[in-house]
VMD Tcl script that draws the C-alpha trace (Angstrom):
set ca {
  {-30.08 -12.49 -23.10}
  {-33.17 -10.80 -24.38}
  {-33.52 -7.14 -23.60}
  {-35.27 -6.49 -20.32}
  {-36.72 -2.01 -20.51}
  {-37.23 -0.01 -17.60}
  {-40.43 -0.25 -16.25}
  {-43.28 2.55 -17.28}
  {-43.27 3.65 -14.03}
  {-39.74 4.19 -12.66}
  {-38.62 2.71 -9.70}
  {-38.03 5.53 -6.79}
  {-34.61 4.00 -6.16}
  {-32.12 3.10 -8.89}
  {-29.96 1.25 -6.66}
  {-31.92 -2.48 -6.59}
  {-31.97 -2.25 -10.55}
  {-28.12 -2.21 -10.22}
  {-27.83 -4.71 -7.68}
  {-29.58 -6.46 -9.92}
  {-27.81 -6.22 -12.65}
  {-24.41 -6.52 -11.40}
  {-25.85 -9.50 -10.17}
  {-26.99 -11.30 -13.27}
  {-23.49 -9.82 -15.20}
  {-21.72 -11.81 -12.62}
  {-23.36 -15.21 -12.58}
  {-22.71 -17.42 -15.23}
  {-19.45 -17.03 -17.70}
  {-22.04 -14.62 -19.95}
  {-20.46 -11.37 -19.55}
  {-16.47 -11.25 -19.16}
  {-14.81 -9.05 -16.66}
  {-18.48 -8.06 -15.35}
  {-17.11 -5.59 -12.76}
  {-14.69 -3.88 -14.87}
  {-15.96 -0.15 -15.04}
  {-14.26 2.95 -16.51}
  {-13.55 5.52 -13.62}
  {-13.05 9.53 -14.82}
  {-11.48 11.89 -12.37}
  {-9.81 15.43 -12.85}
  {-6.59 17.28 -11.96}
  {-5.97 20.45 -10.19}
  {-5.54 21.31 -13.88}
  {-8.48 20.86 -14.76}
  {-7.72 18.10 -17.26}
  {-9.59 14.68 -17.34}
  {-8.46 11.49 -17.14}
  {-10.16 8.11 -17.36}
  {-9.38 4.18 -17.17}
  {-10.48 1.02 -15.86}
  {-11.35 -0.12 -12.47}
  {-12.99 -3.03 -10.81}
  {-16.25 -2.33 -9.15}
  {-15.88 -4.44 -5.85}
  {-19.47 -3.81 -3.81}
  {-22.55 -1.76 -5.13}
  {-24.26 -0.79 -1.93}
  {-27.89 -0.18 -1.78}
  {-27.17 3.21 0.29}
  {-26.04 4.85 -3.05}
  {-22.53 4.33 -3.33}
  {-19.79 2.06 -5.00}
  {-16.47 0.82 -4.21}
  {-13.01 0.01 -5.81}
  {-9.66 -0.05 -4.90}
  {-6.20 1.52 -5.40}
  {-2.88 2.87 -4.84}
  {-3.61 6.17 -3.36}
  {-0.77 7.93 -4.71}
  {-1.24 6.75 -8.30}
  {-2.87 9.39 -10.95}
  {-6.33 9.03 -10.10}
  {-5.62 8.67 -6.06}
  {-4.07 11.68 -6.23}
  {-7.08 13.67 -8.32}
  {-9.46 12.13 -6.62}
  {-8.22 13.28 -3.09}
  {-7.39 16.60 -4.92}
  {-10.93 16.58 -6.37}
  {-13.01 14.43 -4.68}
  {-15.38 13.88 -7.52}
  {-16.06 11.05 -9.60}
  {-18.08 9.56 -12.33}
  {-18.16 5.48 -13.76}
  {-19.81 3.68 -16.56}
  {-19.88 0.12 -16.16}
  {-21.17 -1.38 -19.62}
  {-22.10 -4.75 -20.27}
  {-22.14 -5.30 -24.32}
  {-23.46 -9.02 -24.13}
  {-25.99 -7.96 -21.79}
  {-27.39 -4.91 -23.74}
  {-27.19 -3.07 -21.05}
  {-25.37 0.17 -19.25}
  {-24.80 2.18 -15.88}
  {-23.55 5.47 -15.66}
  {-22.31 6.90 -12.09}
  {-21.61 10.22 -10.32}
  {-20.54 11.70 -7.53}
  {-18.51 12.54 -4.49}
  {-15.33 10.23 -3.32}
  {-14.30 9.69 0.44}
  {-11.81 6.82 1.36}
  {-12.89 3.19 2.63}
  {-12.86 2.65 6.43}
  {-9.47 1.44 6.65}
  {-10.65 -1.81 8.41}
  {-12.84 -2.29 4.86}
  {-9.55 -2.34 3.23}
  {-7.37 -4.58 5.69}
  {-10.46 -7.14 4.93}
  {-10.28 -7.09 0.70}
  {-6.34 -6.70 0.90}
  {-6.04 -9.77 2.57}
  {-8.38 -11.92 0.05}
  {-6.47 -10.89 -2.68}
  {-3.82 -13.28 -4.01}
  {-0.39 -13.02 -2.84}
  {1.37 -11.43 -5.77}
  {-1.30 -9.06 -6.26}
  {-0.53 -8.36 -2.16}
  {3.29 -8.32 -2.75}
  {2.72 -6.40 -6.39}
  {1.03 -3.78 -4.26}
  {3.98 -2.91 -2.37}
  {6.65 -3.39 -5.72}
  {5.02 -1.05 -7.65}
  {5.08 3.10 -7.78}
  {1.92 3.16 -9.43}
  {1.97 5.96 -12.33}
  {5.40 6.75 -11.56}
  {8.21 7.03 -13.98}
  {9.81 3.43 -14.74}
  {13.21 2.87 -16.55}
  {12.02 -0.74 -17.67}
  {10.47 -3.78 -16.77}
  {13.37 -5.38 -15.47}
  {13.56 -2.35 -12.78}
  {9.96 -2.98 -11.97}
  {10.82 -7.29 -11.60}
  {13.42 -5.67 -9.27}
  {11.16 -3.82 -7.26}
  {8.70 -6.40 -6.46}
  {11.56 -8.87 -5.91}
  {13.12 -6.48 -3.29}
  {8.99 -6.10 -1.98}
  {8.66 -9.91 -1.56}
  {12.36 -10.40 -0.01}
  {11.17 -7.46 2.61}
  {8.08 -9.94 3.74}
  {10.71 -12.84 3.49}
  {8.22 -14.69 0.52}
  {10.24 -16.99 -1.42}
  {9.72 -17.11 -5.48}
  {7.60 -20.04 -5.86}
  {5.55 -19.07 -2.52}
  {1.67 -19.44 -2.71}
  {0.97 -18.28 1.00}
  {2.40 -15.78 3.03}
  {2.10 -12.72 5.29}
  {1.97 -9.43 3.53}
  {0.06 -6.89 5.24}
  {-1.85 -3.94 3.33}
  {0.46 -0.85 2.46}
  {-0.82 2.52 4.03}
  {-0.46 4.21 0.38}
  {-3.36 1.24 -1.32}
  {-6.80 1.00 -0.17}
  {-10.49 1.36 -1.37}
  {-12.62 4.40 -2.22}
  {-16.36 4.61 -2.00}
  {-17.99 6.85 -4.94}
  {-20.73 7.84 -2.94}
  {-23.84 8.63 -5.70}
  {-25.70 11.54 -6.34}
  {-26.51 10.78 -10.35}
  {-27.42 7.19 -11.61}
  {-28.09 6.86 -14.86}
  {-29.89 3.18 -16.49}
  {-29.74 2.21 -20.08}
  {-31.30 -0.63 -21.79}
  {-30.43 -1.19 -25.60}
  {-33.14 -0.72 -27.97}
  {-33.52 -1.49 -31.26}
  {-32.83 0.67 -33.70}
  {-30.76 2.58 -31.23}
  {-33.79 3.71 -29.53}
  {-32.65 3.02 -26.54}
  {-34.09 3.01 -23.23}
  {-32.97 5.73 -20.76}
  {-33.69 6.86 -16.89}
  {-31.38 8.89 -14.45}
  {-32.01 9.44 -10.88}
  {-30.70 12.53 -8.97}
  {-30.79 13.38 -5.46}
  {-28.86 15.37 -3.48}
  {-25.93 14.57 -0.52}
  {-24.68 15.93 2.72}
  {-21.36 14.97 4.58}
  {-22.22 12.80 7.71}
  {-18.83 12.06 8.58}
  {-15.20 11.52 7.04}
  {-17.06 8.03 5.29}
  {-20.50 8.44 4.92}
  {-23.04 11.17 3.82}
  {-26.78 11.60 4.46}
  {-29.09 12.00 1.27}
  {-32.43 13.37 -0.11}
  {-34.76 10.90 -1.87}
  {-34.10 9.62 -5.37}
  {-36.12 11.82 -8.14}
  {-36.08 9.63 -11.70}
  {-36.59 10.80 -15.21}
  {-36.56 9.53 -18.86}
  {-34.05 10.68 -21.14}
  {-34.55 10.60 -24.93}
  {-31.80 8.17 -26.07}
}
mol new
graphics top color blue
foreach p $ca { graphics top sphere $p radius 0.5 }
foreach p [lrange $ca 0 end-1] q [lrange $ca 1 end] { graphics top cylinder $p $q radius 0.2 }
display resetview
């Protein structure tokens, strides 16, 4: 698709842009894995730590959700340090988003509702595996979400079946203070815009915020 830059004037919220463009990455078969979106969190240590996530709901409020097992690696630093930041980078699409800021868990009724739309061995999978944990081989972990689907008495070649969500997997919203826009340019001049602003804890879920305040970056 041709290149579409940031307006001369910046928008004074980021977020419809990146509706927007999550939007467009998801329609059509354009842009593979269109939600996929490198999450960085850090230890008590200190030391970073990055991978892959899907990005399930961009919310025009200012914040994003995914989903995991909360007592994987990142669960755990992110509860430890609830601080985040994302990139989400679309190569077909020329474009890029860059996230930051603070992590609080989904509403657990948010979670009940995307747990049960996922597919069943993704449901039972959720309950077999120790996510980040020590594994003495894939036959062990075969085991483990055998022993997982026995325990919601699914048979092997099941395609339906009751499995509710496991109190240890659910979503987190990465509620933004810092969104950054990027547009590819040619030559590598590059088209650049981040938005700051700043939150305040409303409750256990939710946080109150000042207005967006966008600049241009050199690229």
């Amino acid at each position: 698709m041709e290149n579409e830059f940031l307006p001369d004037v910046l928008p004074t919220n980021p977020m419809d842009t990146a509706i927007r463009w999550f939007a467009d990455a998801r329609a059509g078969a354009v842009q593979p894995n269109p939600d996929a979106m490198v999450l960085a969190s850090v230890g008590t240590d200190g030391k970073p730590s990055a991978r892959v996530v899907l990005c399930r709901h961009v919310d025009a409020n200012g914040y994003v959700v995914f989903y995991t097992n909360y007592e994987s690696r990142k669960g755990r630093e992110l509860t430890q340090h609830p601080r985040a930041a994302g990139v989400v980078h679309w190569d077909t699409m020329h474009r890029q988003i860059r996230f930051e800021g603070a992590v609080v868990r989904s509403p657990a009724s948010e979670s009940d509702a995307y747990f049960a739309r996922r597919a069943l061995a993704s449901r039972i999978g959720a309950w077999g595996s120790k996510q980040s944990q020590p594994l003495a081989s894939r036959e062990a972990l075969a085991m483990q979400v055998a022993h997982a689907a026995q325990r919601f008495g699914i048979a092997p070649d099941a395609q339906q079946g009751e499995v509710p969500r496991p109190p240890h997997w659910g979503g987190f919203r990465l509620w933004l203070d810092a969104v950054e826009l990027w547009v590819e340019g040619p030559g590598r001049i590059h088209d650049r815009a981040v938005w700051r602003r700043e939150l305040r804890p409303r409750d256990q879920i939710s946080y109150d915020a000042t207005a967006w305040s966008g600049t241009r970056l050199n690229p």
